[in-house]
py3Dmol code that shows the C-alpha trace and the ligand (Angstrom):
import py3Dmol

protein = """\
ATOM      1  CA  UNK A   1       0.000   0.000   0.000  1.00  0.00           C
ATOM      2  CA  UNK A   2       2.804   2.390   1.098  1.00  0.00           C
ATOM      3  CA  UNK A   3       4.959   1.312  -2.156  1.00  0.00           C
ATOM      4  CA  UNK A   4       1.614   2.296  -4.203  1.00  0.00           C
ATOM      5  CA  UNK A   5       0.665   5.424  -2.827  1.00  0.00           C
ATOM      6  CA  UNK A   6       4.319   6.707  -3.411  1.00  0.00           C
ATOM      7  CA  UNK A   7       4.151   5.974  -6.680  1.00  0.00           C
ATOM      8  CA  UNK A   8       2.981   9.709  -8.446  1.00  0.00           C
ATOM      9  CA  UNK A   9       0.841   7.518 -11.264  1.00  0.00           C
ATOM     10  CA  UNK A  10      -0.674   4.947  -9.018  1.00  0.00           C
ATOM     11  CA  UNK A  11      -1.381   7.523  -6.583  1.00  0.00           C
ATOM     12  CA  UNK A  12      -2.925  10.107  -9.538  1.00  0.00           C
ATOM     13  CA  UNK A  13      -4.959   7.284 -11.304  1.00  0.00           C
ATOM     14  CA  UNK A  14      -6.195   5.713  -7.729  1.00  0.00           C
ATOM     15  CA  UNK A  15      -7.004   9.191  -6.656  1.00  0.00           C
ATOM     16  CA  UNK A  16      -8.939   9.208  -9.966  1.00  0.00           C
ATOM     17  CA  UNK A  17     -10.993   6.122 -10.107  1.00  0.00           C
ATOM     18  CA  UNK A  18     -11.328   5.444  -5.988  1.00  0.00           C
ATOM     19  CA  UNK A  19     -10.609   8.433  -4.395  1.00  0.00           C
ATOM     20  CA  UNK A  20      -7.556   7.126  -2.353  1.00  0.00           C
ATOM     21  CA  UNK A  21      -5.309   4.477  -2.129  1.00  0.00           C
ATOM     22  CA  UNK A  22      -7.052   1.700  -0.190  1.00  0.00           C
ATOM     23  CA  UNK A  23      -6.541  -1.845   0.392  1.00  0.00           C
ATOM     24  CA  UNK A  24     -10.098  -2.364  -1.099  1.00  0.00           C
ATOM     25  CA  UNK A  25      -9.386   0.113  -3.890  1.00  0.00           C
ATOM     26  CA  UNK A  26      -6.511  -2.502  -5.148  1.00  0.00           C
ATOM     27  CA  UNK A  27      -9.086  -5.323  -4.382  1.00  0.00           C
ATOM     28  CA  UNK A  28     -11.055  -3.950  -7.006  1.00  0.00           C
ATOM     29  CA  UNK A  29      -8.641  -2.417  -9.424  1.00  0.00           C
ATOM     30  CA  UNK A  30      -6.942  -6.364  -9.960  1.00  0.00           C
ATOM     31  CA  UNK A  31     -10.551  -7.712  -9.785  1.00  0.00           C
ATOM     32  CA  UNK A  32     -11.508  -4.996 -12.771  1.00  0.00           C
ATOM     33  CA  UNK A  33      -7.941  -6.104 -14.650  1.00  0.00           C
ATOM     34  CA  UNK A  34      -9.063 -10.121 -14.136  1.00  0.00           C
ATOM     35  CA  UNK A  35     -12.486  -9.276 -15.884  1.00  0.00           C
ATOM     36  CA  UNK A  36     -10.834  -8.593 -18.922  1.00  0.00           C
ATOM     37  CA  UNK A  37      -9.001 -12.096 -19.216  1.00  0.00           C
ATOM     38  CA  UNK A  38     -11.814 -13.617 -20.691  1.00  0.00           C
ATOM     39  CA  UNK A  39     -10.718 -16.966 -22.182  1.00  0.00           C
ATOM     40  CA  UNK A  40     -11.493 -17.603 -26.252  1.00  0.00           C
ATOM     41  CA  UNK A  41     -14.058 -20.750 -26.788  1.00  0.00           C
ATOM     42  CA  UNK A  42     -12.865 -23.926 -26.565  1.00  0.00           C
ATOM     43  CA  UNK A  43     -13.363 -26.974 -28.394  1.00  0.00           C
ATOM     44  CA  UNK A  44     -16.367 -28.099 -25.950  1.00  0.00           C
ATOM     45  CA  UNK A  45     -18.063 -24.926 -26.518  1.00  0.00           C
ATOM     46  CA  UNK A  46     -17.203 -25.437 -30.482  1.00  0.00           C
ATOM     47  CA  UNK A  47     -19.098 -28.338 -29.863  1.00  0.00           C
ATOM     48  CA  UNK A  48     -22.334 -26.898 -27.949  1.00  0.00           C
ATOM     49  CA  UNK A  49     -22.871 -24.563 -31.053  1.00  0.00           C
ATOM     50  CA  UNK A  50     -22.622 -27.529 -33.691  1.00  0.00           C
ATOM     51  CA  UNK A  51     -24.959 -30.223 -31.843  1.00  0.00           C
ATOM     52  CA  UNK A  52     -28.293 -28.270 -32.675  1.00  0.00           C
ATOM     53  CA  UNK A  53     -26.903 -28.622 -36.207  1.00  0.00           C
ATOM     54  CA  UNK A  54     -25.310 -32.327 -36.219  1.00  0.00           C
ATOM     55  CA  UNK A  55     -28.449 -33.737 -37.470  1.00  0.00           C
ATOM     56  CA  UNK A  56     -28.790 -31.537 -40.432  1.00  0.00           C
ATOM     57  CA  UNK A  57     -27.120 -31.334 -43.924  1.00  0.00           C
ATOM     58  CA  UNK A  58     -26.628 -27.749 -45.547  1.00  0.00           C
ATOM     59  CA  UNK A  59     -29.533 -28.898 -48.021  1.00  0.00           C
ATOM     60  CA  UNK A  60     -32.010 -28.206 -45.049  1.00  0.00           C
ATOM     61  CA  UNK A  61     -31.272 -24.735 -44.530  1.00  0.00           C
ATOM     62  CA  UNK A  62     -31.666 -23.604 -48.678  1.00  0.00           C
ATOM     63  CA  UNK A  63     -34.659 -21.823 -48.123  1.00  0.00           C
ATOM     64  CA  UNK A  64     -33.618 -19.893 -45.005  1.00  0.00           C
ATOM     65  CA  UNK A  65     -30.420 -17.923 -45.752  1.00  0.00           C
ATOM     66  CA  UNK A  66     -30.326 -16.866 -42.110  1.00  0.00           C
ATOM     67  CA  UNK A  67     -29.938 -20.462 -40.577  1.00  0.00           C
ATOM     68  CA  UNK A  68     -27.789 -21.157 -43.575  1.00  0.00           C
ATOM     69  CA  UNK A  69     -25.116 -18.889 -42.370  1.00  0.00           C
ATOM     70  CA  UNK A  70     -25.453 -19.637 -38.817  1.00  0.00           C
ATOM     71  CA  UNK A  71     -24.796 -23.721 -39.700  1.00  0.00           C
ATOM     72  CA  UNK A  72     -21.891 -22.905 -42.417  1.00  0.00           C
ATOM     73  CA  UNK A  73     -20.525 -20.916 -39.066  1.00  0.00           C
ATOM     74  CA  UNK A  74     -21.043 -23.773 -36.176  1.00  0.00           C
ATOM     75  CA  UNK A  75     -19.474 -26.279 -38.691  1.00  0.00           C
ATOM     76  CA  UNK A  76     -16.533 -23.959 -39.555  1.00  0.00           C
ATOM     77  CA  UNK A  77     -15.825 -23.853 -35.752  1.00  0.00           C
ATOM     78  CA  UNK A  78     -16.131 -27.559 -34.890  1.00  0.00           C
ATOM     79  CA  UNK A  79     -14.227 -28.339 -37.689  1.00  0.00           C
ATOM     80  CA  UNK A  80     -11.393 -25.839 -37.121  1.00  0.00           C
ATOM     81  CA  UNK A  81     -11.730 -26.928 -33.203  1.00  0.00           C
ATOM     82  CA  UNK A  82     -12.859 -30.674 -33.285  1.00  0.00           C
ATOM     83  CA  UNK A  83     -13.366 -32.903 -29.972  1.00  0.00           C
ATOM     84  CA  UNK A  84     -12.336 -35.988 -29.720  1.00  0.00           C
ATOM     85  CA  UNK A  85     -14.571 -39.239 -29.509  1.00  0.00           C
ATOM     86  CA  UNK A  86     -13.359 -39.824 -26.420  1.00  0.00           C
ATOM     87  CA  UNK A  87     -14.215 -36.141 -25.401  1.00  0.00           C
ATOM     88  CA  UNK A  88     -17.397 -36.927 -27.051  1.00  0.00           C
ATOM     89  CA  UNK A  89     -18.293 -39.559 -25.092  1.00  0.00           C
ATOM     90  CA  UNK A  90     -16.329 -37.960 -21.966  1.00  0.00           C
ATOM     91  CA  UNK A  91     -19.221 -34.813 -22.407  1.00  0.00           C
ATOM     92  CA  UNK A  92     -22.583 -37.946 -22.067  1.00  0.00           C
ATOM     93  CA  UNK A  93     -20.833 -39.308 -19.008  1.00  0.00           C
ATOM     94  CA  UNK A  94     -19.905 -35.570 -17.878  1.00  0.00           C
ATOM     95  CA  UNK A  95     -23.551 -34.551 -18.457  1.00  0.00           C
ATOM     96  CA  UNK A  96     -25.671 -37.787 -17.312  1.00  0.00           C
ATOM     97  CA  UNK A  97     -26.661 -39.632 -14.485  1.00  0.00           C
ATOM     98  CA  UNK A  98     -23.737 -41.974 -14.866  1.00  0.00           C
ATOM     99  CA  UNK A  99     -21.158 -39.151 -14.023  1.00  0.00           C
ATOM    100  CA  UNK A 100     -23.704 -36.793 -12.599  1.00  0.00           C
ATOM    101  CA  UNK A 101     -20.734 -34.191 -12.736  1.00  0.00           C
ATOM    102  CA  UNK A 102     -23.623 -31.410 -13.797  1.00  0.00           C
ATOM    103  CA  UNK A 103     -25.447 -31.744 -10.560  1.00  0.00           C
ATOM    104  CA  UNK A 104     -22.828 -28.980  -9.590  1.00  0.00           C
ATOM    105  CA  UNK A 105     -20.308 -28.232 -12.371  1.00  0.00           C
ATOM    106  CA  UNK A 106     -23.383 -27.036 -14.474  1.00  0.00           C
ATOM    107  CA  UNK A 107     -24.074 -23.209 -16.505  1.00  0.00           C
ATOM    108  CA  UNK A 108     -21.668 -21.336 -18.608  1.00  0.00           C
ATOM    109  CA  UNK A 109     -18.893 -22.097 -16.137  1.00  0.00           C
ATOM    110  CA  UNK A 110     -19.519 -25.559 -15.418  1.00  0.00           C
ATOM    111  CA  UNK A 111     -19.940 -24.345 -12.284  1.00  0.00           C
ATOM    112  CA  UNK A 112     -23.417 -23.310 -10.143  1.00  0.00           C
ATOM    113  CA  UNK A 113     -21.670 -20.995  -7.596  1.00  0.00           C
ATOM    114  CA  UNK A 114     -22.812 -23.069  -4.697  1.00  0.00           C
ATOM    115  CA  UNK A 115     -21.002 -24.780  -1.737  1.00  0.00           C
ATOM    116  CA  UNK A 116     -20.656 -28.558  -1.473  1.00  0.00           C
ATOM    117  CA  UNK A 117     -19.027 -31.163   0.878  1.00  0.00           C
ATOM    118  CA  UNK A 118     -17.204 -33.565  -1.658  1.00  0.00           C
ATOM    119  CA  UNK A 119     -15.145 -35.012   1.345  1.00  0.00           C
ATOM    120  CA  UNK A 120     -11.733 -33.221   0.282  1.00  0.00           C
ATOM    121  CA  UNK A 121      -9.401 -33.039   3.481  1.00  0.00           C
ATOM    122  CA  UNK A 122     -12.694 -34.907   5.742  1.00  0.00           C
ATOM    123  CA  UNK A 123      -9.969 -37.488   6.789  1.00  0.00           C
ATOM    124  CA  UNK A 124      -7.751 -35.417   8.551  1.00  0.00           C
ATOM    125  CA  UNK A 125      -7.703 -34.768  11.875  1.00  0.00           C
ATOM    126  CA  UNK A 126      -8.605 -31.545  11.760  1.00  0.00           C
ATOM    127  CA  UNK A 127     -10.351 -30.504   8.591  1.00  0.00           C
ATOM    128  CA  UNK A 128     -10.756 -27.055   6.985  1.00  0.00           C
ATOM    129  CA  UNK A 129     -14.906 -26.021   7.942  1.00  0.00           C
ATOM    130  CA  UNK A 130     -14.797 -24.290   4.701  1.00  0.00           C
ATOM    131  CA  UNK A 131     -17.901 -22.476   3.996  1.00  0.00           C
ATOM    132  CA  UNK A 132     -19.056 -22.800   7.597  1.00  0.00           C
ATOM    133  CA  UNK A 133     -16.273 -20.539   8.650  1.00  0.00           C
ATOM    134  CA  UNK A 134     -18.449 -18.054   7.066  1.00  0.00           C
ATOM    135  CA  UNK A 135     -22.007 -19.017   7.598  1.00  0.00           C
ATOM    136  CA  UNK A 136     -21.675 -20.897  10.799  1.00  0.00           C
ATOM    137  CA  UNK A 137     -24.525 -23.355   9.130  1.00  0.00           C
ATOM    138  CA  UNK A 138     -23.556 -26.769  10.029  1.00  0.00           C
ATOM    139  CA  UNK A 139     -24.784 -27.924   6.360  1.00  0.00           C
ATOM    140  CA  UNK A 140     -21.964 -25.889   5.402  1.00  0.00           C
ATOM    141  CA  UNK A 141     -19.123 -27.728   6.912  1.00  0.00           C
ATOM    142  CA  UNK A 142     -16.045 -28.660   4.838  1.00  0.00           C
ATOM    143  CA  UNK A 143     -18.283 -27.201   1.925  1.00  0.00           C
ATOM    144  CA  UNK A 144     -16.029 -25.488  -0.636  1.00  0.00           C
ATOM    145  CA  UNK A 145     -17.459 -23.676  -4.344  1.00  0.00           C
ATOM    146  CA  UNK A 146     -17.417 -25.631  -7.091  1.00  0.00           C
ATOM    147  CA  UNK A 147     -14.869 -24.164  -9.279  1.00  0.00           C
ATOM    148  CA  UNK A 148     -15.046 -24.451 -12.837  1.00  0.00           C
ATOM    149  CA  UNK A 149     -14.061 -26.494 -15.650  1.00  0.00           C
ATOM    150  CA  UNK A 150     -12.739 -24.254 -17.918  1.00  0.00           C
ATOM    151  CA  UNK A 151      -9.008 -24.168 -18.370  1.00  0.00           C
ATOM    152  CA  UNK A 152      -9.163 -26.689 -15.371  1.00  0.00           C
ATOM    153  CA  UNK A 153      -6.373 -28.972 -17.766  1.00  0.00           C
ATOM    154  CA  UNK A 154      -4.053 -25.935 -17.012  1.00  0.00           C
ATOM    155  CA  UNK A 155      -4.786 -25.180 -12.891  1.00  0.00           C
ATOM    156  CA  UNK A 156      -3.178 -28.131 -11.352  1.00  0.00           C
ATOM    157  CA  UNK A 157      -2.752 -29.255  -8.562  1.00  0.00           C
ATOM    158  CA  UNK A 158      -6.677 -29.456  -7.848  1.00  0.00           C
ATOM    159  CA  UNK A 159      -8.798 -28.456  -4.524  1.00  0.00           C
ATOM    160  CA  UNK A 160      -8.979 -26.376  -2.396  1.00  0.00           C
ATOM    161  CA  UNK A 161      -6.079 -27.796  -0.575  1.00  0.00           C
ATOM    162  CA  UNK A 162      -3.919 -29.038  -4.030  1.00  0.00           C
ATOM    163  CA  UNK A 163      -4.242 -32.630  -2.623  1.00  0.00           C
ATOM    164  CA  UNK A 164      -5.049 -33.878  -5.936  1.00  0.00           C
ATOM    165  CA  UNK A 165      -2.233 -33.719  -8.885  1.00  0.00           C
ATOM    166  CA  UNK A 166      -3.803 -35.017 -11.551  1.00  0.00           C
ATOM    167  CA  UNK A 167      -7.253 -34.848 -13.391  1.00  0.00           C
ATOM    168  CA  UNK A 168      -6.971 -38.402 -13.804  1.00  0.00           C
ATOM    169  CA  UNK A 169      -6.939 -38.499 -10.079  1.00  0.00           C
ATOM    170  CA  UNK A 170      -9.527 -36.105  -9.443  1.00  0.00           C
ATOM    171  CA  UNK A 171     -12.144 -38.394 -11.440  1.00  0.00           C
ATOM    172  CA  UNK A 172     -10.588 -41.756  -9.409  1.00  0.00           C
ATOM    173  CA  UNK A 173     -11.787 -39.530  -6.631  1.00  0.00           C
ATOM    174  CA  UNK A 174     -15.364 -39.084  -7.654  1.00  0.00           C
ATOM    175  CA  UNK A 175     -15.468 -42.720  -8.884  1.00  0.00           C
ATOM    176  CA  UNK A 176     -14.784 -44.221  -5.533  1.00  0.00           C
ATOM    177  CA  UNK A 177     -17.194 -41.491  -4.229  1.00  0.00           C
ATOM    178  CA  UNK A 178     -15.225 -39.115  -2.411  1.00  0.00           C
ATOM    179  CA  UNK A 179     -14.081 -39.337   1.638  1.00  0.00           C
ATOM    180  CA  UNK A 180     -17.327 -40.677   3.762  1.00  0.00           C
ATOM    181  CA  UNK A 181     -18.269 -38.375   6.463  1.00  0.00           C
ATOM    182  CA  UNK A 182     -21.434 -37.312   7.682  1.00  0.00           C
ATOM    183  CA  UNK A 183     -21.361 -33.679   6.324  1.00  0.00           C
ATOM    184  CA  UNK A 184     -20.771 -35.567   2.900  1.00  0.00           C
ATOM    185  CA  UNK A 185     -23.191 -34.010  -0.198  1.00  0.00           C
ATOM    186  CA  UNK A 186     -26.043 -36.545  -1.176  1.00  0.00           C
ATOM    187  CA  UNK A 187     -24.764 -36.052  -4.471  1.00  0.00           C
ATOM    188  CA  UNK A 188     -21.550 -38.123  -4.258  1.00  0.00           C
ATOM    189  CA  UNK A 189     -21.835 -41.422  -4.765  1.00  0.00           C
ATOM    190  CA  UNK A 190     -19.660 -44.262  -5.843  1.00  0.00           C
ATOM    191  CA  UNK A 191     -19.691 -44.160 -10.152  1.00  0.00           C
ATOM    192  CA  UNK A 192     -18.018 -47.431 -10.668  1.00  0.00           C
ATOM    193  CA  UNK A 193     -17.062 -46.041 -14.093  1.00  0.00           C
ATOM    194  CA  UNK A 194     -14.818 -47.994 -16.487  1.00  0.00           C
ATOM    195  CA  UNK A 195     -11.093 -47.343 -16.881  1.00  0.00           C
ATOM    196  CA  UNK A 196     -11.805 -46.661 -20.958  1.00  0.00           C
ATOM    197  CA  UNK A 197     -15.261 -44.140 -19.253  1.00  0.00           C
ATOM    198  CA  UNK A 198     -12.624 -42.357 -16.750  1.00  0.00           C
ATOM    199  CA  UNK A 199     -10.183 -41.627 -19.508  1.00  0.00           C
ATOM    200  CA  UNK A 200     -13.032 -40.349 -21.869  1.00  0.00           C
ATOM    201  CA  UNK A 201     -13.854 -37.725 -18.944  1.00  0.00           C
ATOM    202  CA  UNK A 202     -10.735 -36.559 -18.641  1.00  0.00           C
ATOM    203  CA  UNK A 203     -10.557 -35.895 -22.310  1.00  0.00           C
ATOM    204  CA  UNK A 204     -14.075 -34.063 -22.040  1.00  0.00           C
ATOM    205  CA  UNK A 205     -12.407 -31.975 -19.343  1.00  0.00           C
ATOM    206  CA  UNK A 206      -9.498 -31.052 -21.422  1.00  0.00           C
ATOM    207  CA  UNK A 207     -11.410 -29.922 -24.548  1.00  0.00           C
ATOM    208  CA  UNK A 208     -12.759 -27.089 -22.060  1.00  0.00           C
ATOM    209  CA  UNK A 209      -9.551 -25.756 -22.630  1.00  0.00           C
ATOM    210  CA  UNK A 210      -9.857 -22.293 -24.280  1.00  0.00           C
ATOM    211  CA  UNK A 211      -6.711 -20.380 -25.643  1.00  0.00           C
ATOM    212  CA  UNK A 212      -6.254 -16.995 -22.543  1.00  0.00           C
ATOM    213  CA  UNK A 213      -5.214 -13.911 -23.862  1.00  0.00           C
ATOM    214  CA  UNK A 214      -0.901 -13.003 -23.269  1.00  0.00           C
ATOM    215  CA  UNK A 215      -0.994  -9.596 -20.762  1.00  0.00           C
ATOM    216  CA  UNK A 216       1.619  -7.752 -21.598  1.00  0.00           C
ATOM    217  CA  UNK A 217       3.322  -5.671 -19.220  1.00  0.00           C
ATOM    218  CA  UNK A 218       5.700  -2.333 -19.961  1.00  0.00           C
ATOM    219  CA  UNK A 219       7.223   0.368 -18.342  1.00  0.00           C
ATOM    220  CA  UNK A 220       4.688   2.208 -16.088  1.00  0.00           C
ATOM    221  CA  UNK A 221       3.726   5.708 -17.860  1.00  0.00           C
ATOM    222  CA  UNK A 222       5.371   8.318 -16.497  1.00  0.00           C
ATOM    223  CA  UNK A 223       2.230  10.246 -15.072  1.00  0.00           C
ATOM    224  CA  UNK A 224      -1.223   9.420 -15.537  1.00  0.00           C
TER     225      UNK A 224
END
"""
ligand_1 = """\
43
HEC
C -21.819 -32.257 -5.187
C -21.315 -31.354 -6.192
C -20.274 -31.845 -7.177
C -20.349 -32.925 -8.054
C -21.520 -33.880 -8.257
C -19.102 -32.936 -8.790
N -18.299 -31.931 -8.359
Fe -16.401 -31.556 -9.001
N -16.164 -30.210 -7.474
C -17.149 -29.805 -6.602
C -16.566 -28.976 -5.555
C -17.315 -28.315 -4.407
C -15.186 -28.929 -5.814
C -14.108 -28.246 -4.961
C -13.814 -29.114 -3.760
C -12.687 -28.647 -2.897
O -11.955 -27.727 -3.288
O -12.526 -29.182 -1.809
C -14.975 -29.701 -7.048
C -13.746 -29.878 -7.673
C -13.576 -30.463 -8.909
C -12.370 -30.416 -9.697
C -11.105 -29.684 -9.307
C -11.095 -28.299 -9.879
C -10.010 -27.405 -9.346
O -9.814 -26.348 -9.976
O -9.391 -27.715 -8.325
C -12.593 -31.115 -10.847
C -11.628 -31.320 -12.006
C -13.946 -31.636 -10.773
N -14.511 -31.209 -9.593
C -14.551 -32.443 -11.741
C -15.750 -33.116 -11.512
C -16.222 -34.229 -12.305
C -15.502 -34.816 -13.513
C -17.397 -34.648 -11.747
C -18.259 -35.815 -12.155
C -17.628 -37.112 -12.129
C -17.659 -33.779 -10.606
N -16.643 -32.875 -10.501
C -18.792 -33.858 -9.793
C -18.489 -30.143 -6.678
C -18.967 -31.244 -7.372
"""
view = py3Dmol.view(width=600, height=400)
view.addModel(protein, "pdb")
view.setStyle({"model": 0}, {"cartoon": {"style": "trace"}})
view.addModel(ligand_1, "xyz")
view.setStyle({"model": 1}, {"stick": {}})
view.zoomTo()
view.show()
């Protein structure tokens, strides 16, 4: 804070935008700066736009110019960005009963900005309340926010407490059904998914991968 406000363009600017150097000022001016990193589709969302269409030829849409284009553009993308087959069949397991991974990593996100117990960290001795540090709700113990999937390929080590390396490992983890406790979601259960069905979501989870924009940094301006 001290380093900042001596600074003649952080202070001008801050003085600008917030008033005064605060420590909630820079709270907000990096959460303004992370807004902007918005990540470029990736193949799964390549994918959402075509799958209205997969059932069509371009023949279908010769009387309607509008839905013409709109195709010709979905199958440009998913051809330019293709998923796998084993994303493919990742995405049915991903979005189904038999992975049930959409009862929470659901929306745009693949996330519903809620709290869940998924039994991360329940067998130590000591575990982190999570969300119940906040809400004091004893539903809310060891409850953590679903984070999302996007770019999740490129965030390891996973959890809230980085004890997982490796998506592989994170879906052996939902498989067996997480770590029993009582304070465990109703929505973990054991999957008992193939090997060939665990491979095929991690490959779903990896075409979520969108390319993030390069932030370049330079010389601060002189004054601002
Ligand atoms: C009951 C809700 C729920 C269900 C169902 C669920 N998740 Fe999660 N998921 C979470 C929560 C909450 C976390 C964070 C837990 C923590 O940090 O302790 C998480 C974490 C993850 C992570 C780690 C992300 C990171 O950035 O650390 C991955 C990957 C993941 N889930 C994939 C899946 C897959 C694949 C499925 C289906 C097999 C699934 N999830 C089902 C709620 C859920």
């Amino acid at each position: 804070m001290k380093r900042l406000a001596s600074m003649p363009v952080y202070a001008k600017q801050f003085e600008k935008v917030f008033g005064d150097v605060t420590i909630d000022a820079v709270g907000m001016a990096i959460a303004a700066f992370e807004r902007v990193i918005v990540t470029a589709p990736s193949p799964y969302d390549y994918n959402e736009q075509w799958r209205p269409y997969q059932d069509y030829e371009a023949e279908d849409f010769e009387d309607d110019p509008e839905l013409a284009e709109l195709y010709a553009a979905a199958k440009a993308g998913v051809e330019a960005h293709p998923m796998s087959e084993s994303a493919k069949r990742g995405r049915e397991i991903f979005f189904t009963e038999k992975g049930n991974c959409t009862a929470c990593h659901v929306g745009a996100n693949l996330a519903d900005e809620k709290y869940h117990n998924i039994g991360v960290g329940m067998d130590k001795d000591q575990p982190d309340v999570g969300r119940f540090a906040v809400t004091k709700d004893e539903a809310d113990m060891g409850a953590f926010k679903t984070p999302t999937i996007r770019n999740v390929a490129l965030t390891a080590p996973y959890m809230h407490d980085g004890s997982v390396a490796t998506l592989e490992e994170v879906v052996e983890w939902y498989d067996k059904g997480g770590h029993p406790s009582k304070y465990l979601s109703e929505k973990i259960r054991p999957l008992k998914l193939s090997e060939q069905d665990q491979a095929d979501l991690v490959e779903f989870m990896k075409a979520c991968t969108g390319p993030t924009p390069t932030v370049e940094t330079s010389r601060l301006p002189a004054d601002g």
